[in-house]
N, C-alpha and C positions, 0 to 999 in steps of 0.2 A: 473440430473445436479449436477458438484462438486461444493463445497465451496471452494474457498481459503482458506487454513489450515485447511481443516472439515474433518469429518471422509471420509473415502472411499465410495461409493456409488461400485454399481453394477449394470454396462451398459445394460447388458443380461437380468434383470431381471422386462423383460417388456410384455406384451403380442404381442407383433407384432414381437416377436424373436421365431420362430418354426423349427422343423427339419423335411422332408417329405420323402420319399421315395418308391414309389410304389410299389418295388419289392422284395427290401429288408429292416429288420426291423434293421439289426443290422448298427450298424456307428462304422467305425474301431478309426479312426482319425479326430481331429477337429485342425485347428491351425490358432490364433487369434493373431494379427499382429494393431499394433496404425499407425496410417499412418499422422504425422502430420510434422511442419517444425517450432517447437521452438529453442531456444535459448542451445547450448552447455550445459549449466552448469544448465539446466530444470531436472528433473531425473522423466519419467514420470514410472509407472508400473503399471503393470499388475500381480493380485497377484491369487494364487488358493489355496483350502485349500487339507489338506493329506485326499487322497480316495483311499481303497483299492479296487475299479474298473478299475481306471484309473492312466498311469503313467504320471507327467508332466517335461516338457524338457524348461529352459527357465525363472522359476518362480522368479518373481521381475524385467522383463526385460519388453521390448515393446514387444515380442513376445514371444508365448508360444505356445509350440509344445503336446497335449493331445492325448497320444491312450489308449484305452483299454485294458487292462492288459489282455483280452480275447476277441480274432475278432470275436467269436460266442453264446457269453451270454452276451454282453452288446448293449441292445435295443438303439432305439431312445428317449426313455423316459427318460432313466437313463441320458445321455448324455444331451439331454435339462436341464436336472435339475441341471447336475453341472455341466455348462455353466453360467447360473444363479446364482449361486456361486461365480465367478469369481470378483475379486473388482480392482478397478480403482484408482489409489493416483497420486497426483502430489506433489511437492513443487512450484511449477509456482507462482514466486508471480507478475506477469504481466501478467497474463493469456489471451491473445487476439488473439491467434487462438486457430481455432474449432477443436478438434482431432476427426479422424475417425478411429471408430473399425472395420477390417476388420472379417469374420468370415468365412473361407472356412472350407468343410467336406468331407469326402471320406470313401467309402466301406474297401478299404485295405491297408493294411500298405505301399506298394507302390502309389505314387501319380499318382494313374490312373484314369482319367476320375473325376476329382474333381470336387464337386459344384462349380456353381457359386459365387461368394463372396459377402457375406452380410455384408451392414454396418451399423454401426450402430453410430451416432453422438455421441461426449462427449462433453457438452458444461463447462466451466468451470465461476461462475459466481464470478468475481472479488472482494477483500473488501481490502479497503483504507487504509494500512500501516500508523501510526504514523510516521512521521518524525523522528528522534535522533538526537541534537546536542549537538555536542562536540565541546564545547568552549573552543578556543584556553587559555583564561588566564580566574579568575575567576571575575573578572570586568574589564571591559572599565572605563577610567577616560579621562576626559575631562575638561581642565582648559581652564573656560569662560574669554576673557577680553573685555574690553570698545569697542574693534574694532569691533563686533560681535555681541553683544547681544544690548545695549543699540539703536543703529537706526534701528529701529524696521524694514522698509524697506528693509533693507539689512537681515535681519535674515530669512534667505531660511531652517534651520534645516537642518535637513540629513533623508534619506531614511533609508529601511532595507539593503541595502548591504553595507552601512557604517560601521553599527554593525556587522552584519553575512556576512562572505564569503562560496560561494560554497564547498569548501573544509571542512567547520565545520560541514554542514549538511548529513547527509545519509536517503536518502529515497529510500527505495527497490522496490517499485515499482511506483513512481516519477507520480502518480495519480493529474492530477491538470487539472482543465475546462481551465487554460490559458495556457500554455505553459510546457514543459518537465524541464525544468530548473528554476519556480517558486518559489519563496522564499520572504515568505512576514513573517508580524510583526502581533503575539498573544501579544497586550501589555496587562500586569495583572496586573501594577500598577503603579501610577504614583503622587509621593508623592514630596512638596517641600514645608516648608515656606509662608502664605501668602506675608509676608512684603518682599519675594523673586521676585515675582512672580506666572506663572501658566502655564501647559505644553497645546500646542495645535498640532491640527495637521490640516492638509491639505487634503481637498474634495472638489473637483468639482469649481476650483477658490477663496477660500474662507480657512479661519485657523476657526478653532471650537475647543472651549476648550473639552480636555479631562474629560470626566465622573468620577467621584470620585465614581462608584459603580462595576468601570471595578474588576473582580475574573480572578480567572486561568480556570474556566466553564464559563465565562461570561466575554471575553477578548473584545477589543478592536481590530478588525483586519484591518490590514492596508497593502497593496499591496505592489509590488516592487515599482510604482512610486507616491508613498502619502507619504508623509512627517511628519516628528514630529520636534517642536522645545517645546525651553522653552522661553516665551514670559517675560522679567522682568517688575516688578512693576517700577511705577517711583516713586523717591526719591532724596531728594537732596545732600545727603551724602553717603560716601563707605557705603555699607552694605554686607558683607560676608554672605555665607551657602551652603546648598547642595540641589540639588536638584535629586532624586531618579528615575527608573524607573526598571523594571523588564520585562521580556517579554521572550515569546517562540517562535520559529518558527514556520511558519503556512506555507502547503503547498497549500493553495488555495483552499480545498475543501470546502463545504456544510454541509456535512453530520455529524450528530453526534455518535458521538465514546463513550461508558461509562457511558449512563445517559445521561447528560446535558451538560457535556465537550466534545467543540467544539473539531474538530481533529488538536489540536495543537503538539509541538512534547513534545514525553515523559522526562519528570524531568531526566533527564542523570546530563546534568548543564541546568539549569536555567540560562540565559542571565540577565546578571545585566549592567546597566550604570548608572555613576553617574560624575553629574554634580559641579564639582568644579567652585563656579558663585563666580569672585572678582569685583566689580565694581568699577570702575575710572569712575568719572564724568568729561565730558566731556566740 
């Protein structure tokens, strides 16, 4: 099995990969061919190393062309063994189909009477790409008035695509259990003023204040359709300040990435808003 960005593995180098031949011991010709249906701009290969038994036609491509530098001193052994040799690379970073190694063999340099074709599976096991976003400026600012904040009722907040648009994000291989286009909210902090208020957000019918122990490993994750507002104290007078928050983009995964840090996206910019709260009493 390859890894996504792991070293090479070597397909051949299995025991249910053999060469047989009743009648004769020598094998002129081998040529292994990837038989798969990725994506243009995948660059898979097939790599061999320098044998002065064998010359190879092909090397770093899907297909490699191996004969014997000699049609009558290079056995079936020699040949199994650097076949096994042979390593497998991709760059696939959405790796979801299976490639099949083809392996045909023949007695002589002309393609007469060739084996049958052996294949042999390359499964390729996927790993969940960081998100990067590239924030269009380096904060959001948002000036609160009386019309908005103060009846509590009406204060619906804003989602994650208020803040992040699809264009700021790049995930290369766009890995998410909900959707191909996923784009939710790592909040890592969320800071204001008591005598402001307190930020909450939205789950399952209900606003729940934000945690004061949310980290950039221990974020606060919120979906495309979950909500964040900033809920104001009440008071009877203007009271001006700011209210803060920080956040990464999350592309929906589970898994953790780094330790303890959830797979949010990598520190490129770090998503800032901040809250400019004027109050008019109303």
């Amino acid at each position: 099995m390859f890894v996504e960005d792991g070293p090479s593995v070597f397909p051949l180098d299995t025991p249910s990969f053999e060469i047989s031949d009743d009648d004769n011991v020598f094998i002129f010709r081998a040529t292994l061919t990837l038989v798969s249906e990725e994506p243009s701009n995948v660059i898979d290969q097939l790599l061999a190393s320098s044998n002065q038994d064998f010359v190879v036609t092909g090397n770093g491509t899907k297909q490699l062309m191996i004969d014997a530098t000699s049609r009558f001193t290079t056995e079936q052994s020699q040949l199994i063994a650097f076949l096994r040799t042979v390593a497998y690379t991709s760059n696939d970073q959405a790796p979801y189909v299976v490639r099949n190694l083809s392996i045909v063999v023949a007695e002589f340099p002309v393609e007469e009477a060739p084996s049958a074709p052996f294949y042999q599976p390359i499964t390729i096991e996927p790993v969940n790409d960081k998100p990067i976003y590239k924030q269009s400026s380096s904060a959001l600012t948002m000036t609160v008035l009386d019309d908005y904040l103060p009846q509590e009722a009406n204060n619906r907040g804003f989602n994650a695509s208020f803040l992040v648009s699809d264009s700021e994000v790049v995930d290369i291989d766009r890995v998410s259990p909900l959707s191909s286009d996923f784009i939710g909210l790592a909040l890592t902090m969320a800071t204001a003023p008591m005598y402001l208020g307190a930020w909450q957000y939205w789950m399952e019918g209900a606003w729940f204040l934000v945690p004061d122990n949310i980290t950039s490993c221990s974020p606060l994750l919120l979906g495309p359709d979950q909500r964040l507002r900033f809920s104001p104290a009440p008071h009877p007078g203007k009271m001006d300040g700011q209210a803060n928050i920080e956040f990464r983009v999350w592309d929906g995964s589970s898994e953790n990435v780094g330790g303890a840090c959830v797979n949010n996206s990598l520190q490129v910019t770090q998503g800032q808003c901040t809250i400019i709260y004027t109050y008019v009493a109303t």
